[in-house]
C-alpha positions in Angstrom: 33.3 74.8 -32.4 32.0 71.9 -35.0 32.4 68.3 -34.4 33.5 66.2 -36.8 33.6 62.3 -37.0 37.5 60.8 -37.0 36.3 58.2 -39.6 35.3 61.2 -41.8 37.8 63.2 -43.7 38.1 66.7 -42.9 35.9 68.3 -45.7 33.3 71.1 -45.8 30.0 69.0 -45.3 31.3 66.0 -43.1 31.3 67.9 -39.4 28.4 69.2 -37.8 27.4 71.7 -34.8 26.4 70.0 -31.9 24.8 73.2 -30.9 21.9 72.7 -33.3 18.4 72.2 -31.4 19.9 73.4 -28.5 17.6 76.1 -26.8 19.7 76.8 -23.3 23.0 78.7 -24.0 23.8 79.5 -20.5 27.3 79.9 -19.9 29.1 76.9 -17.2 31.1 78.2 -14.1 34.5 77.5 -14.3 34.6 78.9 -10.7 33.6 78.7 -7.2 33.8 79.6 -4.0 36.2 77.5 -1.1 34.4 78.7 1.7 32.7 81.7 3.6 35.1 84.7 4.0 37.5 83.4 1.4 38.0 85.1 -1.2 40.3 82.9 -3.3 38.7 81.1 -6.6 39.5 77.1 -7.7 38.4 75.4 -10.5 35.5 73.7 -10.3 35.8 69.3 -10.4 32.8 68.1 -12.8 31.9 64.6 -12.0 31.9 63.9 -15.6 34.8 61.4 -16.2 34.5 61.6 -20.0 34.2 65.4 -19.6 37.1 68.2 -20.4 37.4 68.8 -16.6 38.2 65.4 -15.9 42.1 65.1 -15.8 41.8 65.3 -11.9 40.6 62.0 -11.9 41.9 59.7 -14.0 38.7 57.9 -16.7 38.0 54.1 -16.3 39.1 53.4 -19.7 41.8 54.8 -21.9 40.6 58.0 -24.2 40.5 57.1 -27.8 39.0 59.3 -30.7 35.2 59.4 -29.5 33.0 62.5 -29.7 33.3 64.1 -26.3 29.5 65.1 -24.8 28.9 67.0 -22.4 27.6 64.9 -19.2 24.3 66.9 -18.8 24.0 65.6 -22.5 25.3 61.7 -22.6 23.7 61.1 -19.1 20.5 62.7 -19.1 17.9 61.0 -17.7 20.0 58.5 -15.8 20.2 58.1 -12.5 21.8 55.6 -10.3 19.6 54.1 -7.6 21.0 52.3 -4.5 19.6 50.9 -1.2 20.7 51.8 2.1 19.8 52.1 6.0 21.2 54.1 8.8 20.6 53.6 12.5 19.2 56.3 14.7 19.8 56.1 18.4 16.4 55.9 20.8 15.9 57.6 24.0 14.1 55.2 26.8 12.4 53.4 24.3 11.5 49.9 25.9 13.6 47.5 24.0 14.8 49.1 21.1 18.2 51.2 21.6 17.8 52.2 18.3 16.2 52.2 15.3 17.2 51.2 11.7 15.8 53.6 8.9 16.2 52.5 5.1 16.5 55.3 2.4 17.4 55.2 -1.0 20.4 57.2 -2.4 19.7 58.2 -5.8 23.0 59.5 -7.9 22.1 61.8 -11.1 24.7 61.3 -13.6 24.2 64.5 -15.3 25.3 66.6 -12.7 26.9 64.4 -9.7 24.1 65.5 -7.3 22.9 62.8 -4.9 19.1 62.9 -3.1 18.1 60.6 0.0 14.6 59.7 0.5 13.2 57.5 2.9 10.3 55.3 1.9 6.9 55.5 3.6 6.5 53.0 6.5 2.7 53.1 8.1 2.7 54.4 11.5 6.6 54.6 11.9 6.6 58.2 14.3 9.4 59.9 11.9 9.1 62.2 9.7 9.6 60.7 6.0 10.4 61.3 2.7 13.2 63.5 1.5 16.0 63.5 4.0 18.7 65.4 1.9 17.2 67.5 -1.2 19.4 67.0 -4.2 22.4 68.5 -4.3 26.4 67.8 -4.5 27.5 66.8 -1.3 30.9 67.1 0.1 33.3 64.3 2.0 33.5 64.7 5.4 36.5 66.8 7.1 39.3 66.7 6.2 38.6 65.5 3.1 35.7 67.9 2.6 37.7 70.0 -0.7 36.0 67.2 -2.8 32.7 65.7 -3.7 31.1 62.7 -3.7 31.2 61.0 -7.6 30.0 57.6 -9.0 33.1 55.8 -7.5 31.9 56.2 -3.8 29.3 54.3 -4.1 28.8 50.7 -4.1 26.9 47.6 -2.1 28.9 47.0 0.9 30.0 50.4 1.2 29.4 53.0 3.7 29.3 57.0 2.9 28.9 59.6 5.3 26.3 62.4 4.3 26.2 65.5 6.6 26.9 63.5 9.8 24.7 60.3 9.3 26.3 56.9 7.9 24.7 55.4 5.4 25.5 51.6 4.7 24.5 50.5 1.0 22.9 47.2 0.7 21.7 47.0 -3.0 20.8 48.4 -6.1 18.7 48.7 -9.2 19.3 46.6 -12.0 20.3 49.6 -14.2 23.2 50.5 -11.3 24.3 46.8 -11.8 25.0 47.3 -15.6 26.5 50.9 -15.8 28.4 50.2 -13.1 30.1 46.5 -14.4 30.3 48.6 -17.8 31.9 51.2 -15.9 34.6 48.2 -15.0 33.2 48.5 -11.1 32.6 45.2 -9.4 29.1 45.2 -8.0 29.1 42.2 -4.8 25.5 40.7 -4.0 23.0 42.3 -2.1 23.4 42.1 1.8 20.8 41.6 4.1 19.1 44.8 5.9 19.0 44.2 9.9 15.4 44.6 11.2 14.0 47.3 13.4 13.8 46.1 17.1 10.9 49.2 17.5 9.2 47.6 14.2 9.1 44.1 15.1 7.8 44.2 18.5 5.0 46.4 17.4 4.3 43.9 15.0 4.2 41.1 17.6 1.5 43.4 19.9 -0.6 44.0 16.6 -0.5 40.4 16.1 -1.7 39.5 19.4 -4.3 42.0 19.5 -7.4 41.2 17.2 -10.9 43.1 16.9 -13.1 42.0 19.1 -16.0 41.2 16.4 -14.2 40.9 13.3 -15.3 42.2 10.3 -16.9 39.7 7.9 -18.6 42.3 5.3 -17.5 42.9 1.9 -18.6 45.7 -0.2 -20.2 44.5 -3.5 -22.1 47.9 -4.3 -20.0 48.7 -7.1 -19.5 45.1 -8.6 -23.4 45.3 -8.4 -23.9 49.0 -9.9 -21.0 47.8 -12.9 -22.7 44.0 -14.0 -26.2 44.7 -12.8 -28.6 42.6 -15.3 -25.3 40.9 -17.3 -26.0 37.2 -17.0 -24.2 34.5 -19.0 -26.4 32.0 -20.5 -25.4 27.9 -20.7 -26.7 25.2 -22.4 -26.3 22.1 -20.6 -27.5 19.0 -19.6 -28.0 16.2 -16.6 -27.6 12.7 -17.3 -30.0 10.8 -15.1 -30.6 7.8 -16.9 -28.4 5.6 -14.2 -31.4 5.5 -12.2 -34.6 3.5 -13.0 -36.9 5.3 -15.3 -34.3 8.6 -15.1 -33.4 10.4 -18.7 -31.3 12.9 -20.0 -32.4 16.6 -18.2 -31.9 19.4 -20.8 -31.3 22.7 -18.4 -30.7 26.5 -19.0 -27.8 27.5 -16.8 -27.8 31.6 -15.8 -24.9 32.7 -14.0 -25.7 36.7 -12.6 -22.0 38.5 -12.5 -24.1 41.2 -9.8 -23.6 38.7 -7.0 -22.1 35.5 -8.2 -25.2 33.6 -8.0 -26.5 30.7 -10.5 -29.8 29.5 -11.1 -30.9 26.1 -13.3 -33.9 25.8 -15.4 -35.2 22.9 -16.9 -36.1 23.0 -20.9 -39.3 21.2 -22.1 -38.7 18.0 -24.7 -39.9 18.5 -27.9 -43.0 16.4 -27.1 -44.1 18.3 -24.3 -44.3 15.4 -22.2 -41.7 17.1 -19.9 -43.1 19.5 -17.3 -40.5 22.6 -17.4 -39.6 23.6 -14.1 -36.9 25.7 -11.8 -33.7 23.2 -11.2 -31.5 24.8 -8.9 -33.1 28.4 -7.3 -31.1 31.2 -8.2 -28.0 31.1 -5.5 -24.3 30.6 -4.8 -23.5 27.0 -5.8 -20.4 25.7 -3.6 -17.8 23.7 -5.3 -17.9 20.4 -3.5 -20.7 19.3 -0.9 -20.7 17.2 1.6 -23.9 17.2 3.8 -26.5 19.5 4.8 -25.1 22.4 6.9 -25.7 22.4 10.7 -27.4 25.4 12.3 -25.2 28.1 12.6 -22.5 26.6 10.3 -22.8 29.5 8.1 -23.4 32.2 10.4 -20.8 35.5 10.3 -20.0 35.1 13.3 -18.2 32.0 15.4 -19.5 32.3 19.3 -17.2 30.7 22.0 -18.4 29.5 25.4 -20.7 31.3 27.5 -20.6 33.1 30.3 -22.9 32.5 33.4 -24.9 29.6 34.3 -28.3 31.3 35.0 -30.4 31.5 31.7 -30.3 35.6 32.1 -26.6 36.3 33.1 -25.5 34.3 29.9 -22.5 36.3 27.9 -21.5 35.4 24.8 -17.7 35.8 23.3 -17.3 36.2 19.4 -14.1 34.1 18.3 -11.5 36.9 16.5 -9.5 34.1 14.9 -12.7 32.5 13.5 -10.9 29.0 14.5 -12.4 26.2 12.7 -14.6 27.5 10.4 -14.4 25.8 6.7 -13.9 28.6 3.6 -16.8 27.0 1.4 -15.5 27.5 -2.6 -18.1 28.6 -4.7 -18.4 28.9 -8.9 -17.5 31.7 -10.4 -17.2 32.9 -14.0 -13.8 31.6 -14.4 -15.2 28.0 -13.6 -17.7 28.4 -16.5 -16.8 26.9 -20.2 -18.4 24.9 -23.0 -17.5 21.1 -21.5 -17.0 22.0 -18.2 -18.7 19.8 -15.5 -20.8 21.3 -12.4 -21.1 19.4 -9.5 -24.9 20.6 -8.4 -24.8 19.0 -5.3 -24.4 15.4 -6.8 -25.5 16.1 -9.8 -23.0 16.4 -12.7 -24.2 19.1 -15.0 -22.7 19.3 -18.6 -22.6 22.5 -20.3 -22.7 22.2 -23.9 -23.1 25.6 -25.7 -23.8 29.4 -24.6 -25.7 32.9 -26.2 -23.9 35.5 -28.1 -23.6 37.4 -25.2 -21.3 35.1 -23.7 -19.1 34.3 -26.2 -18.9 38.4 -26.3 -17.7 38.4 -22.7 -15.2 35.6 -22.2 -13.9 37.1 -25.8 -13.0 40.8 -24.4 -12.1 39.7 -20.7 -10.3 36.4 -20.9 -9.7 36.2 -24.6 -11.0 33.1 -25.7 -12.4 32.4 -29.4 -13.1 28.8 -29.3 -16.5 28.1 -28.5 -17.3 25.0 -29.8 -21.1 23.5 -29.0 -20.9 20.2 -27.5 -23.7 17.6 -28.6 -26.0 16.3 -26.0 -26.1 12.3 -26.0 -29.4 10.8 -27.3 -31.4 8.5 -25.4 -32.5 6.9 -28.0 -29.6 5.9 -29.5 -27.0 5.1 -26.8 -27.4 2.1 -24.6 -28.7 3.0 -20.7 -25.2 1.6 -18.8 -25.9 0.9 -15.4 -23.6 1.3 -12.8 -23.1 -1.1 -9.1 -24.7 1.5 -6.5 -22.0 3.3 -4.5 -20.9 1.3 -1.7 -22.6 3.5 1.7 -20.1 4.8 3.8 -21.2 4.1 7.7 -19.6 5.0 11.0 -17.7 2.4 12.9 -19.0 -0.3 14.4 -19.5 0.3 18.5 -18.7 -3.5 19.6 -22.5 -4.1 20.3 -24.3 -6.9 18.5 -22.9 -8.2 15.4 -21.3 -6.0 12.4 -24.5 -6.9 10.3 -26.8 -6.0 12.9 -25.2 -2.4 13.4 -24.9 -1.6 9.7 -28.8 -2.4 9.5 -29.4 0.1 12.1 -27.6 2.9 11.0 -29.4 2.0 6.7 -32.6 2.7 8.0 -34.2 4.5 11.2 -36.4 1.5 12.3 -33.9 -0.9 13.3 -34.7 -4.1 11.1 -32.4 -7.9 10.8 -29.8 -8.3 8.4 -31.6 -9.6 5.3 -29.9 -13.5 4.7 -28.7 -14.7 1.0 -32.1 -17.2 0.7 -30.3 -18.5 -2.8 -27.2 -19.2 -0.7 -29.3 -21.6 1.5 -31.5 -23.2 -0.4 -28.2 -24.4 -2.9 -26.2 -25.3 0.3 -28.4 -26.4 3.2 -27.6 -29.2 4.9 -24.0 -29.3 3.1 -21.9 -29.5 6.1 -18.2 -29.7 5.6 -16.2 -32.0 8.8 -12.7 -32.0 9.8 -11.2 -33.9 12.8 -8.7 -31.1 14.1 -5.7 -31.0 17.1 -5.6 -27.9 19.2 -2.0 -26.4 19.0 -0.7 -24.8 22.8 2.2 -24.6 24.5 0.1 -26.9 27.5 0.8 -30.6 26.4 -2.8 -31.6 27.9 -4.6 -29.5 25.2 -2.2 -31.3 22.5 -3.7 -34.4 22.8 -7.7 -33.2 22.6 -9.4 -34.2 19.6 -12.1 -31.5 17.6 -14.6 -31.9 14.9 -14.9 -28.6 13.6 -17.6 -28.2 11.3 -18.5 -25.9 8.4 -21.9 -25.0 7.2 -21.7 -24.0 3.9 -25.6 -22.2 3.8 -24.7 -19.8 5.9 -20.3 -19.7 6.6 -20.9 -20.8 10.1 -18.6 -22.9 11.9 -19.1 -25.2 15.2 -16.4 -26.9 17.3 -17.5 -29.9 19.3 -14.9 -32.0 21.7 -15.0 -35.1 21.4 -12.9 -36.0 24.8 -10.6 -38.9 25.8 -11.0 -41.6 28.4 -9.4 -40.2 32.2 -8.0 -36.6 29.6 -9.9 -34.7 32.1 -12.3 -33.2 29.6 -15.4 -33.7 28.6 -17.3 -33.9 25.1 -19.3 -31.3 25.0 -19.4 -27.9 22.4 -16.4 -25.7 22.7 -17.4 -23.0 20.1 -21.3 -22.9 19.1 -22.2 -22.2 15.4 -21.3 -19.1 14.4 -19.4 -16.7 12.0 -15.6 -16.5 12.8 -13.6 -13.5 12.0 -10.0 -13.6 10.4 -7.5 -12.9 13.3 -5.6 -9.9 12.7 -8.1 -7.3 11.9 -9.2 -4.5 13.3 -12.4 -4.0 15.2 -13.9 -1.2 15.5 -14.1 0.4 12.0 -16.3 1.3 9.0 -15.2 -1.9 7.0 -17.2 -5.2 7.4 -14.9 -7.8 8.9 -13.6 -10.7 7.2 -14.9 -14.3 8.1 -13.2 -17.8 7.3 -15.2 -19.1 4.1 -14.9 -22.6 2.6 -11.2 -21.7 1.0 -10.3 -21.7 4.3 -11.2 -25.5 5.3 -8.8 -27.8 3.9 -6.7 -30.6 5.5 -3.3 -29.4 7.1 -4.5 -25.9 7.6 -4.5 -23.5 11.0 -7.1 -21.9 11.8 -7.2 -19.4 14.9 -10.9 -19.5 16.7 -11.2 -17.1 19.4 -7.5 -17.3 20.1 -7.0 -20.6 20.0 -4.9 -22.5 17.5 -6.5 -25.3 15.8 -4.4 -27.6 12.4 -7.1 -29.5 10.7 -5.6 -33.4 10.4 -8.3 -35.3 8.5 -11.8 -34.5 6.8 -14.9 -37.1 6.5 -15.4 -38.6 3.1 -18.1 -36.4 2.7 -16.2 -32.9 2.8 -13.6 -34.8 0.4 -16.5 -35.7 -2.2 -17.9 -32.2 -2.1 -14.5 -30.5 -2.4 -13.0 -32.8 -5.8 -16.6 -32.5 -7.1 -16.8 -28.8 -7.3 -13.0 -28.2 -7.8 -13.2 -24.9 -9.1 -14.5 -23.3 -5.8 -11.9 -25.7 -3.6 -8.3 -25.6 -5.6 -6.9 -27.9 -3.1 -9.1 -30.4 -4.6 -8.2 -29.5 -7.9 -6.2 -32.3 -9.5 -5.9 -30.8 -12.4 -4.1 -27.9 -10.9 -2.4 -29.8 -8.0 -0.9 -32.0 -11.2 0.3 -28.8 -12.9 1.9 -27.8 -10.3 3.5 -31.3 -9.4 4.5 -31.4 -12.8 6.8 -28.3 -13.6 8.4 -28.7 -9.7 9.3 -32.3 -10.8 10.5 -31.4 -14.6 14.1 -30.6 -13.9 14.4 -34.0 -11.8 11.9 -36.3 -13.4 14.5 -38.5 -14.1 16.1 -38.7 -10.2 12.5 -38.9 -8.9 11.3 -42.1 -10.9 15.0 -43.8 -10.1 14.4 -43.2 -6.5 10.2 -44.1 -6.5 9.7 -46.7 -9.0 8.5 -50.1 -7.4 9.7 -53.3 -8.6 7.7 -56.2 -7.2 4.4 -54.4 -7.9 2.8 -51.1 -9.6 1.9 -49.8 -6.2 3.6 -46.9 -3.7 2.4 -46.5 -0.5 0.7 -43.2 0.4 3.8 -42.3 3.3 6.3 -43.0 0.6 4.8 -40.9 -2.2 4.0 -38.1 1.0 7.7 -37.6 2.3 8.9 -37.7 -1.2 6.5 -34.9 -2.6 6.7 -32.8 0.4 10.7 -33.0 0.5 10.8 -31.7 -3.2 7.9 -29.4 -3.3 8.4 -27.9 0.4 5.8 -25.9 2.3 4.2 -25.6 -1.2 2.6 -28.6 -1.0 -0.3 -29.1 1.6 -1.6 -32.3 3.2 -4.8 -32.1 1.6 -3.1 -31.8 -1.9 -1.3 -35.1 -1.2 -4.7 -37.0 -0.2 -6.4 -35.7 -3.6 -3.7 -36.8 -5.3 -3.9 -40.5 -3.5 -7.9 -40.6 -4.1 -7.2 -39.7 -7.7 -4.9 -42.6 -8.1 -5.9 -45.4 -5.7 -5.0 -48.6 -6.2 -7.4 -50.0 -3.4 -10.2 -52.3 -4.6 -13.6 -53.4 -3.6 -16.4 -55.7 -4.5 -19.5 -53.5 -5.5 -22.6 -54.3 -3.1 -25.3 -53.3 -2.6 -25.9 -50.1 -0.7 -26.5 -50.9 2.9 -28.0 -47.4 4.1 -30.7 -48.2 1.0 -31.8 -51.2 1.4 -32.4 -49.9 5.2 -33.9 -47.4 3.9 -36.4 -49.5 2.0 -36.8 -51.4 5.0 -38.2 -49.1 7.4 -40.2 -47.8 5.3 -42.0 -51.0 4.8 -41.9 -51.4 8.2 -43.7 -47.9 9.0 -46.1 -48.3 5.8 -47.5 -51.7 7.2 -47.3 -50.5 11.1 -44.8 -53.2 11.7 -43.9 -53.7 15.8 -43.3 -57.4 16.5 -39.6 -56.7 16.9 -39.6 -59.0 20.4 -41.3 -61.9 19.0 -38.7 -61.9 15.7 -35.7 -61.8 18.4 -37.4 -64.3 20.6 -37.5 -66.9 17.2 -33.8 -66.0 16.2 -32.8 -67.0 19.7 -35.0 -70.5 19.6 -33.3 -71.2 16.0 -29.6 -70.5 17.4 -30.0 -73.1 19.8 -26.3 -72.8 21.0 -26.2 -69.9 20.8 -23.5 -69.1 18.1 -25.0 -65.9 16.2 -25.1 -67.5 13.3 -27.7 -69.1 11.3 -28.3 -70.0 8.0 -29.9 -67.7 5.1 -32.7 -70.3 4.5 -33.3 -70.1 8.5 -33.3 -66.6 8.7 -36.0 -66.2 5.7 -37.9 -68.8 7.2 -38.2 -66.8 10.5 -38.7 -63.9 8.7 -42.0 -65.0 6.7 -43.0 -67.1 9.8 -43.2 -63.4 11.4 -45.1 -62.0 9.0 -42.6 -58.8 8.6 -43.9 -56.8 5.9 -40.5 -57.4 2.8 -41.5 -59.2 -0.4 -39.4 -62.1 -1.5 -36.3 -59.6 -3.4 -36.0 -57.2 0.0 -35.9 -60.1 2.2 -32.9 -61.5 -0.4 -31.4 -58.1 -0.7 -31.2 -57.8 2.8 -29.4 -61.5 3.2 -26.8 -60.8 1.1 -25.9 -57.1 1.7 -23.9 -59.4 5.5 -21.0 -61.3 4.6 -20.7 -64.7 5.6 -17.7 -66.9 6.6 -17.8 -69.5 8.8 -14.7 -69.0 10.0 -15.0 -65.1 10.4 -17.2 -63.2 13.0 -18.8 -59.8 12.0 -20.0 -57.1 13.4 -23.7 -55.8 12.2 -23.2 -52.3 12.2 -22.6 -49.9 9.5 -18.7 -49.8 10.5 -18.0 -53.2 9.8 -18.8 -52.8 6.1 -18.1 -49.6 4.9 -15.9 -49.4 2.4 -12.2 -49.5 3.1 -10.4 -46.2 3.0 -9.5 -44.2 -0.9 -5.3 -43.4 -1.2 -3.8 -46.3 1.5 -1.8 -47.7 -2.0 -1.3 -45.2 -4.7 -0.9 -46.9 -8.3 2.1 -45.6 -9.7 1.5 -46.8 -13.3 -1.5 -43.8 -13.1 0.1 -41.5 -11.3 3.0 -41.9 -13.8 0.8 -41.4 -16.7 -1.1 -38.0 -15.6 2.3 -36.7 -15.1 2.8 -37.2 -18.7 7.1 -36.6 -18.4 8.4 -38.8 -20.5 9.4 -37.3 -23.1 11.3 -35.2 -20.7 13.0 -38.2 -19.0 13.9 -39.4 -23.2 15.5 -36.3 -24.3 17.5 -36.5 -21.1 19.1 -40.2 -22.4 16.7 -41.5 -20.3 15.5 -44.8 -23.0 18.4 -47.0 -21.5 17.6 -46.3 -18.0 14.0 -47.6 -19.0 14.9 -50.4 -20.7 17.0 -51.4 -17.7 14.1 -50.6 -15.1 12.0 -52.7 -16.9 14.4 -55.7 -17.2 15.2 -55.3 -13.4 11.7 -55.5 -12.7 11.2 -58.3 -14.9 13.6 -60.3 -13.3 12.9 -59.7 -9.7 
């Protein structure tokens, strides 16, 4: 018989034999036998559905002019592979009534034979392996006159082979595709149920561990296979961040018999450098923290012991090894031109390598770049040096001060916290004074009056009470000089605390001393002076800024605010006027101290310049003390004979005479200076003391004219159509 392609014409020369290279000619049974002791023949069923035999089932798809194969031709080699599990009852097994077995069912196309084999499990007590040797296999009764074929099987499926039911859960990629091709849904894989028997064995080899686990590896053949093979590095250690340090040029081995690295140091060119061994030849761990404890790296973890005399002591090895730290070491893979080793601290460069290793990481890993790297010259590049890292200490125990405690733990003899000399020698004896109100929910502490005070040498602050008349207080210190804390920090930590510094002092601030509340309500005119002289460090005594600010709030209502402020009868605003305005515009934007330097920056308050009272008695007592000067009695008892009715008041030309008659030590300007610094009205009394005349009080009457001015807004107010409203200000003003 010759086949012949149907797109061919029937000519000598276009069909061929298929039985060419064929070497089996064996002839195929037609026939076969029902069953023992019958002796009646049928036609054998081939499970080949493109086959000749196959009318008795119908094929998938419709026959059309295609060279017919024989199966054991078209479907040699292919075999159909699905997954499957059966259930085999148990006999007094303690809680597992069964047990669930999976198999594979493999289906060989070529001939419709099927073969079971079940898959190796360790330690499982069945026998395993082939189940059912392959061969056609029949349907069960009464369907047993036919054979299982490709149809039969599929995931979700069950099939019953020689009395055992097999449930398919899955197959093989290749089933997936024939079959789909085949025009046979294939549904996703189901879930096998686990073995009772298997998982509770698994839970009692979970539970029991060796008693002394073992921690040995076998490295005898990695030893016997790389024994003398060691990777060379070039690299270097750039130590030039600390004083007299320089750049380390090292020779970097890495020995693949044990995984062990040792550092040499190279010689400069000069042979100033002394050559020696880096890093001994060992196991370099990938990140260190501190030196190991004893026994940290022991192979064995021991647990509590046993027995409280010294000989009956037992010792228990921990199986689970709880707590112990896996410590990563450098291998080969970690090694490359520009990678950076961290040699316990020290950051090693490597910059090129031998031939030998370029050889290596060529044939194992595959890499061909192996560009050299150029070592930085000391000569040529600046030396950058780097703020020392910030020392990590433990947290503070609540004993002494922080300082004190982070001393102790720097160094092992316990020394004082070293003070910032430059700090006090710029700011001793600058003391900062504010008159303060203690804020409490008791209306007796309302009313006590504070003068806190801040030493700016050393950030210390003092409270002292200065008490009322029948308040039920005394004057006396309420908080002695010391640092105080921010509130809402945490104590006991790491981190130095946080103390109130100079920033922190202002007028109309809060400040929360050991709990209780204190709002700062005035400062002396000392802490004002210091504060607008250095306004840089104090920006609430910044006019410059407290302007800026003042300015773009007003901007949009420049116009409303001048209407609302301007005086008419004079050039001057009182301080409360200016205050209420400011503060109802600007909000809780604007403290108090902002307002006063604003009102000492334009004061209109003015005094007659005099002569310095605290100098010229300055001057005088040191006369007085340079000439050993005592006579004070006799120079009262004279003043008392002049003032004859005894009026307290005599004359300048009385009181020099006196003061010459009593031979006090002043030449003729002192004893003038010192008549005129008093004022002198006879209708007036005054006071001798330093109260009486000191000079009146900066910001009572603010000139508006100034303040006006800095604001610089008129322009603003112009564009706005604001040159009328001038003009008409100005005549209202004139007028009035």
């Amino acid at each position: 018989m010759s086949l012949r392609c149907p797109d061919l014409p029937f000519l000598p020369g276009y069909t061929f034999n298929p039985n060419i290279g064929k070497t089996k000619f064996n002839m195929d049974p037609k026939f076969d036998f029902i069953g023992k002791g019958n002796r009646a023949l049928m036609e054998r069923v081939k499970p080949n559905m493109f086959g000749p035999l196959s009318d008795k089932y119908p094929s998938i798809y419709p026959r059309g002019e295609s060279i017919e194969l024989p199966g054991w031709i078209a479907f040699d080699k292919q075999i159909l592979c699905f997954d499957a599990f059966f259930q085999e009852t148990l006999q007094e097994v303690r809680g597992s009534p069964f047990q669930v077995r999976k198999v594979k069912i493999y289906l060989f196309l070529e001939d419709g034979t099927l073969q079971v084999v079940e898959p190796k499990v360790k330690n499982s007590g069945v026998s395993q392996g082939t189940l059912i040797a392959r061969q056609r296999i029949r349907f069960p009764a009464p369907m047993d006159d036919n054979f299982y074929d490709i149809i039969d099987f599929n995931i979700g499926r069950e099939v019953e082979l020689y009395g055992r039911v097999f449930r398919i859960t899955n197959c093989d990629k290749f089933t997936r595709t024939f079959l789909n091709r085949c025009g046979i849904f294939v549904p996703d894989p189901t879930p096998s149920p686990s073995d009772p028997y298997l998982d509770i064995r698994s839970h009692e080899k979970d539970a029991l561990q060796p008693r002394k686990p073992s921690k040995s590896v076998d490295t005898l053949g990695k030893f016997l296979a790389n024994d003398k093979k060691i990777l060379h590095f070039q690299g270097y250690w750039d130590d030039r961040k600390t004083e007299y340090g320089y750049i380390h040029r090292l020779e970097v081995m890495y020995y693949l018999a044990d995984d062990t690295i040792e550092l040499k140091e190279v010689p400069g060119e000069t042979g100033g450098e002394t050559a020696f061994t880096f890093l001994r030849r060992a196991k370099l761990p990938k990140v260190y923290k501190e030196l190991p404890t004893p026994g940290q790296n022991a192979n064995y973890t021991v647990l509590n012991v046993l027995g409280s005399a010294l000989s009956n002591r037992r010792y228990i090895v921990d199986p689970l090894d709880c707590g112990r730290e896996k410590i990563e070491y450098y291998t080969e893979k970690d090694l490359s031109i520009g990678a950076v080793l961290n040699c316990y601290g020290r950051k090693i460069v490597l910059t090129d390598c031998d031939s030998f290793t370029r050889t290596y990481y060529a044939g194992k890993y595959g890499i061909s770049e192996f560009t050299p790297i150029e070592i930085p010259d000391k000569k040529k590049e600046e030396i950058i040096i780097l703020p020392p890292k910030q020392r990590e200490l433990p947290p503070w125990n609540g004993y002494g001060s922080h300082e004190d405690s982070a001393q102790n733990c720097i160094t092992v003899e316990p020394k004082a916290p070293l003070k910032d000399i430059k700090k006090f020698l710029l700011y001793d004896s600058h003391v900062l004074r504010f008159e303060a109100r203690m804020k409490s929910k008791i209306p007796e502490n309302c009313s006590r009056t504070f003068i806190i005070s801040y030493y700016l040498s050393d950030d210390t602050i003092s409270v002292y009470e200065i008490a009322s008349r029948n308040s039920g207080f005394k004057t006396s210190t309420f908080l002695r000089r010391d640092q105080v804390k921010l509130p809402g920090q945490k104590v006991y930590t790491n981190k130095p605390p946080q103390y109130y510094t100079p920033q922190h002092m202002y007028t109309g601030a809060t400040l929360i001393i050991n709990g209780f509340e204190f709002i700062l309500v005035k400062a002396d005119e000392y802490a004002l002076r210091f504060m607008e002289l250095n306004p840089t460090q104090y920006p609430k005594a910044n006019i410059e800024l407290i302007m800026e600010k003042v300015r773009e709030t007003l901007r949009p209502m420049y116009k409303d605010f001048v209407a609302e402020n301007i005086p008419f009868e004079t050039s001057v605003i009182s301080y409360e006027r200016l205050r209420n305005k400011l503060c109802e515009i600007m909000g809780d934007d604007f403290t108090e101290h902002e307002m006063i330097t604003i009102s000492r920056a334009f004061s209109a308050t003015c005094y007659n310049e005099r002569f310095d009272r605290d100098k010229i008695r300055a001057l005088a007592l040191t006369e007085l003390k340079r000439f050993l000067w005592d006579d004070l009695e006799r120079l009262k008892e004279y003043f008392l004979q002049r003032d004859v009715a005894r009026s307290g008041k005599l004359t300048k030309k009385e009181c020099y005479t006196i003061l010459k008659a009593c031979r006090v030590p002043f030449d003729i300007q002192l004893i003038e200076r010192i008549l005129e610094v008093p004022e002198s009205k006879a209708t007036q009394k005054y006071d001798l003391w330093w109260g009486s005349e000191r000079e009146p009080e900066a910001g009572i009457s603010i000139d508006w004219c100034a303040f006006n001015k800095y604001l610089d807004l008129e322009n603003t107010f112009k564009e706005s159509g604001g040159e009328n409203s001038i003009k008409a200000l100005e005549q209202n003003t004139t007028a009035k």
